[in-house]
C-alpha positions as CSV (number, residue, x, y, z in Angstrom):
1,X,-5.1,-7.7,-25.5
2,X,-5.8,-4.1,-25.9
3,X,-7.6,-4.7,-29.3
4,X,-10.5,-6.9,-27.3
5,X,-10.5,-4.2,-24.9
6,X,-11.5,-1.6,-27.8
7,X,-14.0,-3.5,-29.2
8,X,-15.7,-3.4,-25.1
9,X,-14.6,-0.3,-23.8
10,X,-13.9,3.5,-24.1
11,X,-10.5,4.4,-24.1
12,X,-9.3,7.2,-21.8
13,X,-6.1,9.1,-21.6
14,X,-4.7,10.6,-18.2
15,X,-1.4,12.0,-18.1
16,X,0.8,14.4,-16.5
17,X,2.8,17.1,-17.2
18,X,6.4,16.2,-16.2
19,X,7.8,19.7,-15.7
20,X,4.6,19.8,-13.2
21,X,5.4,16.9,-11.6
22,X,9.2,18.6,-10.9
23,X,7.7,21.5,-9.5
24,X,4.9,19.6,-7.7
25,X,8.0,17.2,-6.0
26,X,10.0,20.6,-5.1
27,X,7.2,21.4,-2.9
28,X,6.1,18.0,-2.0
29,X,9.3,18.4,0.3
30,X,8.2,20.5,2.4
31,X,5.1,18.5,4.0
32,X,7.5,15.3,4.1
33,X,10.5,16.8,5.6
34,X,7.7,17.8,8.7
35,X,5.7,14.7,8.4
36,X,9.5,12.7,8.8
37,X,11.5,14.9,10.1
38,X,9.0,16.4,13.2
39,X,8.9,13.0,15.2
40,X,12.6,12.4,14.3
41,X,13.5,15.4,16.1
42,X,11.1,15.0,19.0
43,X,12.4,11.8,19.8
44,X,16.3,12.7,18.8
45,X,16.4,15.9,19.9
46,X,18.2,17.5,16.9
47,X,17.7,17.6,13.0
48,X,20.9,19.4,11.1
49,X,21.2,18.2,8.0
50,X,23.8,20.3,6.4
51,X,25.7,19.7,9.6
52,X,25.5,16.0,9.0
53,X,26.7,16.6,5.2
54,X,29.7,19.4,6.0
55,X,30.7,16.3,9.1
56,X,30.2,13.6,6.7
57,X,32.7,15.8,3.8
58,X,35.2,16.8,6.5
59,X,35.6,13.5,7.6
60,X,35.7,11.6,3.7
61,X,36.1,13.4,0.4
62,X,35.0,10.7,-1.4
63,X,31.6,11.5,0.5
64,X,29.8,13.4,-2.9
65,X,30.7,10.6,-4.4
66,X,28.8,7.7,-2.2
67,X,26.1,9.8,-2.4
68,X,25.7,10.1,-6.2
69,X,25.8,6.6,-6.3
70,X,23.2,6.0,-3.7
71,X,20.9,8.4,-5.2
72,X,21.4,7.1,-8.9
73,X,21.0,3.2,-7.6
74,X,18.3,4.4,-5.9
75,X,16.4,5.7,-8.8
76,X,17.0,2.6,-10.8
77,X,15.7,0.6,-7.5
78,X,12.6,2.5,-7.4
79,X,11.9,1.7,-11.1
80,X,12.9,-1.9,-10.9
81,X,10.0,-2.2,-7.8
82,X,7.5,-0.8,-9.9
83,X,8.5,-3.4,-12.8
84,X,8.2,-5.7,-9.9
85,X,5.1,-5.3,-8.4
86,X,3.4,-4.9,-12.1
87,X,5.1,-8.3,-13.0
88,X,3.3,-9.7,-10.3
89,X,-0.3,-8.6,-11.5
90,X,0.5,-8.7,-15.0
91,X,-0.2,-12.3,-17.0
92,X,3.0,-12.2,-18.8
93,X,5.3,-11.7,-15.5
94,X,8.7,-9.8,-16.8
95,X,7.8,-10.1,-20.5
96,X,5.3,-7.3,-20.2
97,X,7.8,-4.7,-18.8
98,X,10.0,-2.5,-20.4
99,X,12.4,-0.2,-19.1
100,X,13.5,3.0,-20.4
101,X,14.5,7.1,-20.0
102,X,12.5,9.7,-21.4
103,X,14.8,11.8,-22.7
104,X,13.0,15.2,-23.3
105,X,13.0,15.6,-19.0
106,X,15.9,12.7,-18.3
107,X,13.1,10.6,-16.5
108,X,13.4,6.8,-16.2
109,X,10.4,4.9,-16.4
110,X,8.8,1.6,-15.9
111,X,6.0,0.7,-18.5
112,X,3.9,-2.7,-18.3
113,X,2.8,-3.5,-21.9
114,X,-0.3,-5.0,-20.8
115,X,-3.4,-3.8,-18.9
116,X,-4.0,-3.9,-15.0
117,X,-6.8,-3.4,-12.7
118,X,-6.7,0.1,-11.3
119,X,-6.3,-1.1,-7.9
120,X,-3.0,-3.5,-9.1
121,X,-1.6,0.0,-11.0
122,X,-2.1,1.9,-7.8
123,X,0.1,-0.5,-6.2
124,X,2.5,-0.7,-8.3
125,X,2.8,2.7,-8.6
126,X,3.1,3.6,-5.0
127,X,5.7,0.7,-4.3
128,X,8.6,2.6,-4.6
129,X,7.2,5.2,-2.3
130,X,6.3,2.8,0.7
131,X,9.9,0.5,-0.2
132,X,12.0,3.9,-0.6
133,X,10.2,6.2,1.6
134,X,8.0,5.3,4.1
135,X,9.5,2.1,5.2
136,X,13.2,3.8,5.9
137,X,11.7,7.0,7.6
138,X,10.2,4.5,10.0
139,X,13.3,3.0,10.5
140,X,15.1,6.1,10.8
141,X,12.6,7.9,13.1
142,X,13.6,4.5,15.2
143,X,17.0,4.1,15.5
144,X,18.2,8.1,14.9
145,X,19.8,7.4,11.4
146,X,20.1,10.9,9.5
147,X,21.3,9.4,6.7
148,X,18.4,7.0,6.5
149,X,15.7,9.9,7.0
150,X,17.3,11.7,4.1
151,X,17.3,9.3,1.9
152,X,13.9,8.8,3.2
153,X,12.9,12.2,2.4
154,X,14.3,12.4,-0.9
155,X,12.9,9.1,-2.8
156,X,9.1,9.8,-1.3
157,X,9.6,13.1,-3.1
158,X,10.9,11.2,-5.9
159,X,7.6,9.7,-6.1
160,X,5.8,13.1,-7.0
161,X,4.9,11.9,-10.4
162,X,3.4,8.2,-9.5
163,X,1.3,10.3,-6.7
164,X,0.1,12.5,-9.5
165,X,-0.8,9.6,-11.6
166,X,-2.4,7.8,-8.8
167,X,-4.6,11.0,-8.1
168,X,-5.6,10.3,-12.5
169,X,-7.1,7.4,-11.3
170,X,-7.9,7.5,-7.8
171,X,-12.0,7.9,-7.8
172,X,-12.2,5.0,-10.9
173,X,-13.7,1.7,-10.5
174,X,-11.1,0.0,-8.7
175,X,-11.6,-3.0,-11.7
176,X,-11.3,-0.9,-14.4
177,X,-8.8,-1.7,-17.0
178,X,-5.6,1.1,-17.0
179,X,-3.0,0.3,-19.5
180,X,0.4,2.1,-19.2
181,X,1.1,5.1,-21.7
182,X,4.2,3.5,-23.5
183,X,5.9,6.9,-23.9
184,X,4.3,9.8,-21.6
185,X,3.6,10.0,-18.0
186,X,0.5,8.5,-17.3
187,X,-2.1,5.9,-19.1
188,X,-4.8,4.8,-20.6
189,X,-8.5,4.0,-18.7
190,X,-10.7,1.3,-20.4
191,X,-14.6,2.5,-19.3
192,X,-17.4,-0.4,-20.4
193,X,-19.2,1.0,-22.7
């Protein structure tokens, strides 16, 4: 597939700079913790989140330990929904994903093998955001769940480096061809030549 895209188009590559990314989510906190966590307290009327974690530790040692677990099945959850959405665009479902860790920054990653419309990689890329983030603060700012708006917090940060990626490619034809960089952060763009 991409050798008939050679022979058509030019072949781009964006990627990012995962120690950037890590900084860039570090402060990408800040903006979501107000963005979340001001209508949570308006509406709740309190938001004390180390008092909720020192309660929570008090009350169950094991506590640490849910929360470990949470965050690490989180993080493969938010890979698996960008293998997901990309199945669905891609013409070889499943077969053209791939799983993995890059091992110089510990990052897990979802690669799809086969080229995608920029508009089908921006959605898959910001699924895990809108699954993980958005869609539990909601539900949180709703029904007063702490717990919910933390986790909440955390895995839209967690998207820091699919927001970077997504600002590679934002102003491109939204049907031009990006194929997945199978081992950096980021891709490749195919421009008609």
């Amino acid at each position: 597939m991409e050798q008939n895209l050679l022979e058509n188009y030019i072949k781009e590559i964006r990627t990012i700079d995962l120690a950037k990314a890590n900084i860039f989510s570090l402060l990408l906190f800040i903006p979501i913790i107000l963005v979340y966590g001001l209508p949570f307290y308006l509406i709740w009327g309190e938001l004390d989140f180390i008092g909720v974690f020192v309660n929570s530790f008090r009350e169950n040692p094991l506590f640490p330990i849910a929360v470990v677990i949470v965050l690490l099945a989180g993080i493969v959850v938010h890979e698996l929904i960008h293998g997901v959405t990309f199945a669905l665009f891609a013409k070889h479902g499943f077969k053209s994903i791939k799983f993995g860790i890059l091992l110089k920054m510990l990052t897990p990653y979802c690669h799809c093998k086969e080229p995608l419309r920029v508009r089908q990689y921006i959605v898959g890329a910001i699924m895990p955001a809108i699954i993980l983030g958005v869609l539990p603060a909601f539900i949180a700012i709703f029904t007063g769940n702490v717990f919910l708006l933390i986790f909440a917090i955390f895995f839209t940060g967690a998207a820091a480096g699919d927001f970077m990626i997504i600002h590679l490619i934002w102003k491109e034809d939204k049907d031009t061809m990006v194929l997945d960089h199978p081992s950096e952060a980021g891709c490749f763009i195919f421009k008609k030549i």
